[in-house]
N, C-alpha and C positions, 0 to 999 in steps of 0.2 A: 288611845295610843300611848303608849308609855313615852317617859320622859327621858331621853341618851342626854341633853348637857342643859346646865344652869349658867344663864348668863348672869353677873352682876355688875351692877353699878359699883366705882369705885367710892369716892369721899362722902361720907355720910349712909354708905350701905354695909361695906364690908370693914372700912376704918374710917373712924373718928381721926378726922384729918386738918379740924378747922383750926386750932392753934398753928398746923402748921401752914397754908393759904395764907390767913389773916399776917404772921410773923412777914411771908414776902409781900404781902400787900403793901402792909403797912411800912416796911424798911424800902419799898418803893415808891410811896407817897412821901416820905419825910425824904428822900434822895433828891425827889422835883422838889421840895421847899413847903408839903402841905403838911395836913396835921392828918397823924395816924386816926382809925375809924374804930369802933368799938368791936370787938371779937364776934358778939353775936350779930351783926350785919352782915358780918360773911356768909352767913347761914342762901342768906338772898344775891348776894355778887357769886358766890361761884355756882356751877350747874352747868353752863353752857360754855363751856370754852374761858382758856385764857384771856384772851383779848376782851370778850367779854367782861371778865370781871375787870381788869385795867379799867376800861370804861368805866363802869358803877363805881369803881372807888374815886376815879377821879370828877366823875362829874359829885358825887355826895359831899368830897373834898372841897371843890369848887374849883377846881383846877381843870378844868375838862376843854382841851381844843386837841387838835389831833397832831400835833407835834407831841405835846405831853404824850398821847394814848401810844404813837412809834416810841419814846424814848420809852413807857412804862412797858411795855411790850419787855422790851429788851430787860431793862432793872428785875421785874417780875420772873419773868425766867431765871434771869441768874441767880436771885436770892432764894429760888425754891431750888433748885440743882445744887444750892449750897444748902440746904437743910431742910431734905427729903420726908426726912421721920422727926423732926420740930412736933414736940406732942403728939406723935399718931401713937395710934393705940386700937387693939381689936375690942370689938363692943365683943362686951360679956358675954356667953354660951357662942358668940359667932366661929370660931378655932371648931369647936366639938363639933358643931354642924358639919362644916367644910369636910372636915375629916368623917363625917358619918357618910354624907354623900359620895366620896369618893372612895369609902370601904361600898356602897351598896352598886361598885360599878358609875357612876354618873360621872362625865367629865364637866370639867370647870372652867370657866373662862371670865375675865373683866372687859371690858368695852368702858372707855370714861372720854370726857370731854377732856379732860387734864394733859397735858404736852408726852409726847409717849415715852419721854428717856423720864418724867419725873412721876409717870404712871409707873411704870418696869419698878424704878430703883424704888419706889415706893411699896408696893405689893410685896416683892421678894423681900425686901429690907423686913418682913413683918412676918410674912408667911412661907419664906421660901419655894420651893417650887411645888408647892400644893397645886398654881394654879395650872394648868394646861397649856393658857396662852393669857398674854395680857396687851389689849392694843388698847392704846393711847391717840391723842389728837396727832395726826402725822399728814402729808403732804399726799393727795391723791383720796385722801379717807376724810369722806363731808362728816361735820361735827351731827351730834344727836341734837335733835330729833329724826335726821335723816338715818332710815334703816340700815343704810351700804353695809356699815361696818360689824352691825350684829347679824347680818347676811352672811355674809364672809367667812365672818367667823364660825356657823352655823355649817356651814359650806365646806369647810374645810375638815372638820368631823362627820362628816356626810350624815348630819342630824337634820329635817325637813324641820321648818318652821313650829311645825304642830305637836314636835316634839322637844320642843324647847319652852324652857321657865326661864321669864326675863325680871329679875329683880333691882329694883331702885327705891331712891327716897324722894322725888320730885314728879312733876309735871314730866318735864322734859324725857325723864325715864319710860313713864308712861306714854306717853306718844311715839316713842323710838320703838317698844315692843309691838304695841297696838301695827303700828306701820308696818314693822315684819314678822306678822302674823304669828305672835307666840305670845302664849300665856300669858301675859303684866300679876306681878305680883309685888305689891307696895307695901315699901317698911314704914313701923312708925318711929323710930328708932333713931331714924338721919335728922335732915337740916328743916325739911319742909312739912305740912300738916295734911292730917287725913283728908280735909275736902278737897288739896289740889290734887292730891293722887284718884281720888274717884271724880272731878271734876275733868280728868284727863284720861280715863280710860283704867283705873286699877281693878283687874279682875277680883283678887282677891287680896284683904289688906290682913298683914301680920302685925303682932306688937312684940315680939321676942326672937331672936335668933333661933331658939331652940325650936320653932313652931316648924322648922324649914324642910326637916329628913318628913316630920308628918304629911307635908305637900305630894310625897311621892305615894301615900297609901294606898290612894285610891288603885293606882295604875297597877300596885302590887297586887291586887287582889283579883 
């Protein structure tokens, strides 16, 4: 069955986004009174949701009770809706992909655990409306690994599971595909490493943006 739409992961799949995370982390950790965290530990705090990483950074900090996690909640938000594109940047061949896929017909879409106003302003701020749809962590839509919101969105392009390619660079990515029943395909490119992506379900693992239009060969043929 051929493939009608490519889901993606957003931070660490489609943009190199950890200078900007880390920048509101960390200006939210030094707000509560603690000590910023080193850039590459972001790699591990963010994935599953905001709150989430609040958590990992404050308890790493040593700051972790859960008044700190309500007030970084809030900090954390704000300082990423204040500087959305803070270092983002398209990984290299990733742009020529996107645009090869949607010259050959395939629609596009992000799914991210990331809050959905600083998923939007994030993606368009980069790529303009290349994408089709972009849904972000919002109210009613369970964070990933749970499938809802790659259902949805799947649903709403009347593309059946089995016709869909689901890309990220984590575990969590991979469980969220595997779970609605589409392709996993894992980058090596993002934040996390080839055995958690095949320790979680990665169908098939790439090391290059440019690898991505070749995924549709098969189905051409």
């Amino acid at each position: 069955m051929s493939v009608k739409l490519c889901i993606f992961d957003l931070d660490g799949t489609i943009l190199y986004t950890l200078a900007a995370v880390a920048n509101a982390g960390n200006r939210m950790l030094e707000e509560l009174g603690f000590d910023p965290q080193p850039l590459d530990d972001y790699r591990f705090f963010c994935g599953d949701g905001a709150e989430n990483l609040v958590r990992r950074c404050l308890r790493q900090a040593g700051g972790f009770t859960e008044e700190n996690v309500r007030a970084g909640n809030v900090l954390n938000r704000k300082f990423l809706a204040e500087q959305p594109l803070y270092g983002v940047k398209p990984y290299e061949g990733m742009p020529e992909a996107l645009e090869e896929l949607r010259r050959r017909g395939i629609r596009l879409a992000v799914f991210s655990n990331k809050p959905d106003n600083a998923a939007k302003s994030t993606v368009t701020g980069i790529y303009g409306g290349l994408f089709d749809t972009v849904l972000g962590q919002t109210s009613g839509i369970p964070l990933k690994p749970d499938p809802a919101g790659a259902l949805l969105i799947a649903d709403g392009f009347g593309a059946k599971p089995e016709e869909c390619l689901y890309f990220g660079d984590t575990g969590t990515d991979m469980m969220t595909g595997r779970a609605a029943g589409m392709k996993t395909v894992g980058v090596l490119w993002g934040y996390r490493d080839e055995a958690e992506l095949r320790a979680n379900g990665a169908e098939i693992i790439i090391g290059t943006p440019a690898e991505i239009p070749g995924l549709l060969r098969e189905d051409e043929e």
